[in-house]
TIPAFI-725217 format. One record per residue (C-alpha): x, y, z; residue in three letters. Coordinates in steps of 0.2 Angstrom, whole numbers, plus 5000, padded with zeros to 4 digits. Last residue first. Layout:
TIPAFI-725217
XYZala/...
***
This chain:
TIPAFI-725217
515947394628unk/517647374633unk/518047264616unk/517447414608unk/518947544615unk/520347394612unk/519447384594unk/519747564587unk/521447574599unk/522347444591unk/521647514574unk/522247694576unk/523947634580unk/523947534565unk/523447684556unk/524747774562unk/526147654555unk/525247644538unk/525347834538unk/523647954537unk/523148054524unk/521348034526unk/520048004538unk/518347954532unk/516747994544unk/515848114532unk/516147984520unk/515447834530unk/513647904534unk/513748004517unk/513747854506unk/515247904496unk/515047994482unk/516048144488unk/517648054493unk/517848024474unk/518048204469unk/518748244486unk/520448154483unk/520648024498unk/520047884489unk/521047914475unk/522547864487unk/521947644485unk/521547534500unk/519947604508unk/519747524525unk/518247514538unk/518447474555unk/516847384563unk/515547424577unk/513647324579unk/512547404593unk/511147484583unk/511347364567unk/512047284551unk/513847374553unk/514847284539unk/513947244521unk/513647424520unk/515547434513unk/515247334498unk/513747414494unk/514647564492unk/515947534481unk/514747464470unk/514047604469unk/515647704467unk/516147594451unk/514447634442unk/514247784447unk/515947824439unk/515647774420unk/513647844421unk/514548004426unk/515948014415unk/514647994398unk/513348124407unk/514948264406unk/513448394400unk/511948294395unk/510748214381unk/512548174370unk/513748124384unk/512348004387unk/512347914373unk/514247914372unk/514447834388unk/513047714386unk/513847654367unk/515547644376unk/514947534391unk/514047424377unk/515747414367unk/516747374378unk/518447454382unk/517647564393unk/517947414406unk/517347454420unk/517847554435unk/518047454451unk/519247564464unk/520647474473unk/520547364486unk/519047364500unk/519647324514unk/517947264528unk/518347244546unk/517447184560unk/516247074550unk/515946914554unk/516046944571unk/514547084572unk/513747074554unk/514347004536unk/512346994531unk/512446984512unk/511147074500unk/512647164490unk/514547114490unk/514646914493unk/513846894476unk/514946984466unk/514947164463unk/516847224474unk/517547024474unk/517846924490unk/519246874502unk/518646824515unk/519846814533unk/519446724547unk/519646734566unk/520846654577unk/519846664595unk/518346594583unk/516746684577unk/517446724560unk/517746514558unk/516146464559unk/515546624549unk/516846594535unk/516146384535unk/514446434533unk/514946564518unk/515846444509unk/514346334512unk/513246444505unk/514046434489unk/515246524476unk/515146464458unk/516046614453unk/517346604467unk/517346674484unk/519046634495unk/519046584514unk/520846614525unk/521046544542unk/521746684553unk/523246704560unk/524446564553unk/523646564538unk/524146764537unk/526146674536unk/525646554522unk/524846674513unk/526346794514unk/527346634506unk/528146734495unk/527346634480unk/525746594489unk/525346774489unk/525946794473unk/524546664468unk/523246744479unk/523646934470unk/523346844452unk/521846754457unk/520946894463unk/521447024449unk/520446884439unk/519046894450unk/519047064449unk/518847224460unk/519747164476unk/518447154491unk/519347104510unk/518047034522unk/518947014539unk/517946894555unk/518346904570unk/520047034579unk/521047134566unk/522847184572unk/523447024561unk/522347094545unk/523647264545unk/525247154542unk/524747034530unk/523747154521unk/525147274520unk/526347134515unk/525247074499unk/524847264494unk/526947264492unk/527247114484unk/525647164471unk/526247314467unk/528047284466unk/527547124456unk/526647224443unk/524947164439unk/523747284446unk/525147434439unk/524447474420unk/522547454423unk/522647544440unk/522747514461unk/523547674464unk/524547654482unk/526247774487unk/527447694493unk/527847684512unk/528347524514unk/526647474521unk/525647544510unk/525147734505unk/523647804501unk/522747694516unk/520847794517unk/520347794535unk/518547734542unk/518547694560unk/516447654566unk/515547644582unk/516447784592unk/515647904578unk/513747834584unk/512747714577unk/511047744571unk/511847794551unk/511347964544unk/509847954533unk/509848034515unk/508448144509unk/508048204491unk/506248254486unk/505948264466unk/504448354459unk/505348534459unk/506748454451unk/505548424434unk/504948234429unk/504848244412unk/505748074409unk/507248174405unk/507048264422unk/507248084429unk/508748024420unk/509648174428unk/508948114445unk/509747954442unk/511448024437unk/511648114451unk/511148004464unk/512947944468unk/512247884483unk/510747774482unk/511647644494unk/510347594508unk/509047614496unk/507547684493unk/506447774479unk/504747824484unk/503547864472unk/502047964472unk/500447944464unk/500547844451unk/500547844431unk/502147984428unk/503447864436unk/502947704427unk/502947804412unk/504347914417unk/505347744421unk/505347684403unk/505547864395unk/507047874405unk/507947704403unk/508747764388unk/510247664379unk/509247494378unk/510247374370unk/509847244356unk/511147114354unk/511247024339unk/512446864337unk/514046764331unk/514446614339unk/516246624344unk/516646824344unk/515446894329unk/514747024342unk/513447144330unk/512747264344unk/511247354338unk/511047524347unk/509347594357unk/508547764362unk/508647834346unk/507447714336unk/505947704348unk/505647534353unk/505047414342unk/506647344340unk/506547274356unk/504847164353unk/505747094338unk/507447044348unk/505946944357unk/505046884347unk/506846824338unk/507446744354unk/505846634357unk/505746594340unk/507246494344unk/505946344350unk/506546314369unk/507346154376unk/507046054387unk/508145864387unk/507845724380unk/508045574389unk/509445444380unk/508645304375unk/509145124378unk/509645114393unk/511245004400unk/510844854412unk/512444774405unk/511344624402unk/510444714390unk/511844784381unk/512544634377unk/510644564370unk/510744714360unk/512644674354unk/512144494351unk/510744554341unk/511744674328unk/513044524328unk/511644434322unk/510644554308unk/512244604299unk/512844444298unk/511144414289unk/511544584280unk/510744714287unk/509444864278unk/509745034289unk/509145064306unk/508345234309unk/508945294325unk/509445454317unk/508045494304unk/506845484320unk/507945574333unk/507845704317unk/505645684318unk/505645694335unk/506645884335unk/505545934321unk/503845894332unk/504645974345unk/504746124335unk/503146104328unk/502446124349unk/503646274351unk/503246344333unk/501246364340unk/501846414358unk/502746554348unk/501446594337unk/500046634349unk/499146724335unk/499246884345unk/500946904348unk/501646854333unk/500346964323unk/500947134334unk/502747094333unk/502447104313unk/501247234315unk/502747334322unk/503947294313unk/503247354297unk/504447284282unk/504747384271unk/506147464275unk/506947264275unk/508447304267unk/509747214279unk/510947354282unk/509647504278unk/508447434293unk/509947394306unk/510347584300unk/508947634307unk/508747534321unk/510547624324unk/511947504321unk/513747464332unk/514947304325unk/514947354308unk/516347254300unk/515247164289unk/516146994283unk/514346894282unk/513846774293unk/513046884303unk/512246974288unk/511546814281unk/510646764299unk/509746944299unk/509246964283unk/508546754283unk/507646804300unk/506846954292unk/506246854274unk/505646734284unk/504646834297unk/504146964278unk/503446774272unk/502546754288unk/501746914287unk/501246894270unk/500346744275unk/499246824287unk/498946944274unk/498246814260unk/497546714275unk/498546564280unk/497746384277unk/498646354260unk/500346414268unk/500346274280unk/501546144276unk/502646244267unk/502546404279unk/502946284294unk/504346204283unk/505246394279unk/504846444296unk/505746284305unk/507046314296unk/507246514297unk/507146484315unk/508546344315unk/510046454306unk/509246614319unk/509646524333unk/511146474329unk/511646644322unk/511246714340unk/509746814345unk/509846954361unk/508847054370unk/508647214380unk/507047294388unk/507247214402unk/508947204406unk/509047434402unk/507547454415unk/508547324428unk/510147444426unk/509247594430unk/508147524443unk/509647454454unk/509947604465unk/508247584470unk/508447444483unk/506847444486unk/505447544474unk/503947584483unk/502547634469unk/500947744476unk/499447734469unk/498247844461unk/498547774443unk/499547624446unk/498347484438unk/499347334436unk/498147184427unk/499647074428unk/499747054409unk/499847234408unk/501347264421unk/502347114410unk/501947204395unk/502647374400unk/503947304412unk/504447394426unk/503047324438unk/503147124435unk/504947154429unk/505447234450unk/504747094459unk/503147114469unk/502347164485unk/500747234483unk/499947314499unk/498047354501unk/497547194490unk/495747224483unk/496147214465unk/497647094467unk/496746984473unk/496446894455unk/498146894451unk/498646804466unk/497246674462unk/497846644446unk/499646604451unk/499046504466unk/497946394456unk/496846284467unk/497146094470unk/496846114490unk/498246044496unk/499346124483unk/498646294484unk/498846294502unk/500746264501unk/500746364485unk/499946544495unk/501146494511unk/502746494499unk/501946634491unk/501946744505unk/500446834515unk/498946674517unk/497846694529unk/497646884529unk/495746864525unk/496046944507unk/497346814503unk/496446644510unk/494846724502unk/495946714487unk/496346554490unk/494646494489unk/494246584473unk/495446514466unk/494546324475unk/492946384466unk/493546414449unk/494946264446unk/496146294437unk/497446154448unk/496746004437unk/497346084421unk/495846084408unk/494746204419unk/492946154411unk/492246234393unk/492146054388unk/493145934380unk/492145764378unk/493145604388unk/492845434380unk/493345314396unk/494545154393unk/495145174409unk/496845204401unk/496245314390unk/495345414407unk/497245414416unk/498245444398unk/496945604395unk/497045644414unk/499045634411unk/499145754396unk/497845884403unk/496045904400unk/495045994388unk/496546114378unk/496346284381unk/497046284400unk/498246164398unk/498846244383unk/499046434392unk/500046334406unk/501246244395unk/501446424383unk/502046494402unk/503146344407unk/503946364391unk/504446574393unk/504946524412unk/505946384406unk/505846224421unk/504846114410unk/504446014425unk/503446154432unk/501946114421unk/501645934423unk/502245974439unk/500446084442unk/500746194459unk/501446354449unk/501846474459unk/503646534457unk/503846464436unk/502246564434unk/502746704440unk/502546794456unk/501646924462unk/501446954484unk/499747014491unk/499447084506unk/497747154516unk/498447274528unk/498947214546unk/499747354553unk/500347324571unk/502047314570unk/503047154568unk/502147084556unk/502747194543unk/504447164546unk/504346984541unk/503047034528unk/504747124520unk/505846974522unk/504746884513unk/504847014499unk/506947014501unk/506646844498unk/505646834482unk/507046944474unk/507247134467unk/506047254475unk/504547304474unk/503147374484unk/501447434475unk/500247534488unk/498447514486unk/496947594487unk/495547494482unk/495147434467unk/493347344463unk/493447234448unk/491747224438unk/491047054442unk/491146934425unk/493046924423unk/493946954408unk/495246874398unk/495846964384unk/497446954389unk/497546774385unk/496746794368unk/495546674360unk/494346754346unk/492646764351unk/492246904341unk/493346924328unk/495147024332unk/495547184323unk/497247204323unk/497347264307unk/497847104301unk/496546994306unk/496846864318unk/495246714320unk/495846564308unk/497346534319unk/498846444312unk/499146244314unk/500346194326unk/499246134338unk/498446024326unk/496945964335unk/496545774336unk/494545734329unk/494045564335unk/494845514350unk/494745674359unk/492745694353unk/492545864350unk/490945984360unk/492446114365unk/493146114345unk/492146294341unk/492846374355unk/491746464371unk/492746564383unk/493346494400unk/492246584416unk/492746634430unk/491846604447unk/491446784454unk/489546754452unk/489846604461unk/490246664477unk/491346584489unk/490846644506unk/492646594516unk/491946704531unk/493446794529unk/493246824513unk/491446884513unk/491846994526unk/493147054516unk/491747074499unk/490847174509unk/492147294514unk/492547294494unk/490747334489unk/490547474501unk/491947564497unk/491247544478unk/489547624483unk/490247774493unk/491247804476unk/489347764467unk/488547884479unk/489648024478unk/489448014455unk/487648024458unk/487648164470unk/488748244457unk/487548194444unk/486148274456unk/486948444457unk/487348444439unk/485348414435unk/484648534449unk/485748674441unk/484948644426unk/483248624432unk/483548784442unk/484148884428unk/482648844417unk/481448884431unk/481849064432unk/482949104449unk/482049104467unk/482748954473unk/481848844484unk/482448694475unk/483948744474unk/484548754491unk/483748574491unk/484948544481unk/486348634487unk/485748544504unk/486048364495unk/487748434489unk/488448474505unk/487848304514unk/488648214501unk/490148324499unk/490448304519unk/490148084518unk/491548074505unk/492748194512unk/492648094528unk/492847914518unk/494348004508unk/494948084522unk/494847904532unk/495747784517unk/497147924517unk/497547924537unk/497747734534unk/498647744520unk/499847864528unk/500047744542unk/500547614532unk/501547714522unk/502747784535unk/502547624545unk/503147514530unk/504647634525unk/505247644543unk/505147444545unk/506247434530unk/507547584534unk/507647494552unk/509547594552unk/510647424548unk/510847444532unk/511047634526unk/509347744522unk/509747854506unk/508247904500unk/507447974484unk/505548034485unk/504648054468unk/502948194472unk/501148204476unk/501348304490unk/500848174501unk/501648054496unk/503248134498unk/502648234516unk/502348044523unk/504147974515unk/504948134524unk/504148094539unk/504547934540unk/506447984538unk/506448104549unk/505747984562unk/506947854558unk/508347954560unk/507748024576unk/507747834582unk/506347754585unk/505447674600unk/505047514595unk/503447464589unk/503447614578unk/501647674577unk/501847834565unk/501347974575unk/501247874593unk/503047804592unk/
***
């Protein structure tokens, strides 16, 4: 408890898992570890780093303070050298720009323990205030001179050479100089496994300064704002409020008061407001404020920003807590000012990274979309070519040129269905066309919020066409005035409200941004199935991760499911990160064997053998005979049941032959039975648990990857027993699986087979960790199908419940094992 401050008294396995995250960070390397549910793997990973950072921040300041003292004696040293006098200037010189460089570290230290104190004083300073750049418009008259939105910026040249005083977002800087301080990035997958993180945290006695990142969409306090509901649109919303003088509802307020309002360089939205950002971020450094929802609450009495003043903490923020795009994603990582070198990156629930680095760097673009881009390009560059720079307006031609290529091709009787970027390129012709700059212009002239606000424009303009009333008769006339006057007794509205939506050149920057990746490590997937579109897929996660990887200190990756591993640590040395830089360690489980019975069923209940496949899930042998062993295994269970199938379509099929032979009926009559659907919610859940904790007991029957079988509590009652039914492997029918799968058979030995089954066994696996949550929690554990038992597939069990499987047992002794499994807990 003394080595890492545990405020409980830990387990061994929590103590060789601390230690192992210590000797990873510091050795400088990539930690994976396994550390199933239920162990304290969260509080373990916090007091490891905490206490590491700790120790860190005090060698350094030691360190510090001993070079100091040492090179002021080498200088004096000097001085009273005997050597010629050239030498001793010149020693004297990189002596003293060592010093130099001491001092300004000491320096910086300094300047962050000040700029606490400060915080929790609630000091705002001024010279922290930020400050909005200068335009040309800021001294215009609302009333008098309205600004085209739409209209295309004067200030981008092509090269990418921006005039001085040209508006960018990203350029953005503050006036103080930003001070870091160590820090330790924590991600993870949702806001609320975040929250549940500071939970943890304030249970022991570290009390780091934290932080936790969130999008706009998360903490914006402005409704004008989050009405929009559209993470891309609520961001443009924000960067207009900001530019423009005041907001939509303060012009109607002061228009209404009949009040003449100048722009100015002031906050335009109400909530960017320098001195109460600064404020909250006091609130932030001072530990007043540790999750969003406490950061918004404040921000919202208080009118100040709590997305901008999360960002501007960040520098002096000890622990970072965000989701996994903030920090996986090139540009999103930019945006956020997220400096990893030094660091150390936490990554929760690492089994995920993979598949999160190929979502994020894949897009998609439909024929629709493209069919209304190219419209609204052709009119934009109609009504606006003559205020286009000669360049500027070549890369708009080449953007009209690209989207008509692309919509022509979909809608053309191509059989491709798989392209390279290169053949993407040979397919529509457009080789000369630089992608590159073109991504480059679209993101720097603010193009998409530009085509947003001309695409709502186009959208006014067709309701316009649309209600347009054509020339009446006098007939015409009256019976068009007794229906209006109809209709106004009836109370009915007139207008339909429109609804948000986003300009397609959404999509297409996007599918642009992808392309820009590098040729080999992505496929173009034509689907012309309903309405046809593009989808760009990642292949390589690798070079992704290695540059997250390679910029930090040390990473840990943790999860209470990382096994199979294989393939990620295969990923890893194509990222350039060698085996020698890679630590492994997988927890055992805190319970003892007594705690858990785990058999593999080959064979069910009538004694045939059990192979849940392609070919045999919809025979009715198969399913009569898995109906019966269910039936007669879940009426020895006690609590609650969670039984996972691998579908929801496999689902429907085995509760409808259920209900068939009336084997439902009869398990009714035991245990109330609960089913997950697709739209699945809480209360389903609710109702289980009621039920679970009853003398009766309930049954779920859930799906192996849906959303009862990862981040789900199914502890003590509601969880004594978990079946898991056959083995989930997906589809290699399609195409994207087959793409992977061949990709990686090309970069590695059998890499194809192995992408194919981590995918099943991991979900596998997260399935089964939904039962035994804690210490003192027991529950029997069943794996419905023989492969189970075959060593290939034993092996890539989490290793706390493979080591523990028993295989090759009868239905009948089984039984027997379960009657006594329960009657030897019940004692307890």
């Amino acid at each position: 408890m003394e080595e890492f401050s545990f405020p409980f008294k830990p387990y061994d396995i929590q103590l060789q898992l601390m230690r192992e995250i210590r000797d990873c960070l510091e050795q400088r390397k990539v930690g994976i570890f396994e550390s199933p549910t239920g162990t304290g793997k969260s509080l373990s990973v916090l007091c490891s780093t905490m206490t590491w950072l700790e120790d860190e921040e005090k060698r350094i300041e030691n360190e510090l303070f001993s070079k100091l003292k040492e090179i002021r004696e080498k200088i004096k040293e000097t001085e009273k050298s005997a050597d010629d006098w050239e030498t001793v200037i010149r020693k004297k010189i990189d002596a003293e720009k060592e010093e130099t460089e001491i001092l300004d570290a000491i320096e910086k230290r300094e300047r962050i323990t000040k700029r606490i104190d400060q915080a929790k004083k609630g000091i705002v300073d001024v010279t922290r205030k930020r400050k909005a750049p200068a335009r040309d418009y800021d001294l215009a008259l609302v009333e008098d001179e309205p600004i085209d939105e739409a209209a295309p910026s004067n200030d981008y040249y092509s090269d990418g050479e921006n005039e001085p005083g040209s508006l960018n977002e990203h350029d953005e800087r503050e006036e103080e100089e930003k001070i870091d301080c160590l820090k330790i990035y924590y991600a993870s997958r949702t806001h609320s496994q975040l929250d549940q993180l500071i939970e943890e945290l304030e249970k022991t006695r570290f009390r780091p300064r934290v932080v936790t990142c969130g999008s706009r969409g998360t903490l914006c306090v402005n409704s004008e704002v989050t009405k929009l509901k559209l993470n891309h649109l609520i961001n443009e919303k924000c960067m207009e409020l900001r530019k423009n003088g005041m907001s939509d509802q303060d012009k109607k307020q002061k228009t209404e008061e009949g009040v003449k309002k100048k722009r100015t360089c002031a906050t335009s939205c109400e909530f960017y407001n320098s001195t109460q950002i600064e404020d909250l971020v006091n609130g932030v450094l001072a530990n007043k404020f540790k999750t969003s929802l406490e950061l918004k609450n404040q921000g919202n009495s208080s009118q100040g920003c709590p997305y901008f003043a999360t960002r501007k903490a960040i520098p002096q923020c000890q622990l970072i807590l965000l989701p996994y795009q903030v920090l996986l994603h090139e540009g999103t990582r930019n945006a956020w000012g997220i400096n990893l070198k030094d660091n150390v990156i936490i990554l929760d629930e690492a089994h995920n990274v993979l598949s999160t680095i190929n979502s994020l760097y894949s897009a998609e673009i439909s024929a629709k979309s493209l069919t209304l881009a190219l419209k609204l390009i052709r009119e934009y560059n109609a009504k606006y070519k003559l205020r286009l720079k000669a360049k500027n307006l070549l890369y708009m031609k080449q953007l009209e040129q690209l989207t008509n290529k692309m919509n022509i091709f979909l809608n053309s009787e191509s059989k491709e269905d798989v392209m390279t970027m290169a053949q993407l390129s040979r397919n529509l012709n457009i080789l000369g066309i630089n992608l590159f700059k073109l991504a480059s212009y679209i993101e720097k002239t603010d193009l998409c919020k530009k085509f947003h606000g001309f695409y709502t424009q186009y959208q006014r303009n067709e309701i316009k066409k649309e209600n347009e009333k054509p020339k009446l008769t006098g007939i015409q006339k009256l019976m068009a005035k007794k229906e209006n006057a109809d209709s106004e007794k009836s109370g009915e509205p007139e207008t339909v409200p429109q609804k948000t939506v986003s300009s397609p050149l959404f999509s297409l920057k996007s599918f642009i941004d992808a392309l820009t990746n590098k040729c080999e490590d992505g496929r173009i997937i034509v689907d012309k199935s309903g309405d046809p579109k593009f989808r760009y897929i990642l292949l390589n996660p690798a070079d992704r991760l290695a540059e997250v990887l390679n910029s930090c200190r040390a990473t840990v990756l943790v999860g209470g499911t990382m096994e199979p591993a294989q393939l990620l640590v295969e990923t890893l040395s194509r990222g350039s990160i060698g085996s020698d830089s890679i630590r492994r360690f997988s927890c055992s489980h805190v319970i003892n064997d007594s705690q858990l019975l785990a058999v593999t069923i080959n064979k069910t209940i009538d004694g045939k053998p059990f192979r849940l496949t392609y070919q045999t899930r919809n025979l009715p042998e198969t399913l009569i005979s898995l109906s019966k062993s269910i039936r007669d295994l879940t009426q020895h269970l006690p609590n609650g049941v969670v039984i996972f199938v691998p579908s929801y379509e496999f689902l429907s099929v085995l509760k409808e032959k259920m209900t068939e032979g009336k084997i439902l009926e009869e398990i009714e009559k035991k245990k109330s039975v609960f089913t997950e659907t697709r739209q699945s919610t809480s209360d389903v859940f609710k109702r289980f648990s009621e039920a679970a904790k009853t003398p009766k007991g309930a049954i779920f029957f859930a799906v192996i990857g849906g959303k009862m079988s990862e981040g789900i509590n199914f502890s003590d009652e509601l969880g004594r027993a978990v079946i898991v039914i056959g083995l989930p492997f997906p589809n290699k029918t399609s195409i994207e699986l087959r793409e992977r799968m061949r990709y990686l058979d090309s970069q590695m030995p059998n890499g194809g087979n192995m992408l194919y089954e981590s995918l099943c066994m991991h979900a596998v696996n997260q399935s089964i960790g939904r039962a035994i949550r804690h210490r003192n929690d027991y529950a029997a554990v069943y794996l419905f199908d023989e492969r189970f038992a075959q060593d290939a597939i034993k092996s890539k069990l989490s290793s706390w419940i493979g080591n523990r499987t028993q295989t090759n047992l009868g239905f009948t002794e089984i039984i027997q094992k379960t009657q006594s499994f329960f009657k030897a807990n019940a004692k307890k």
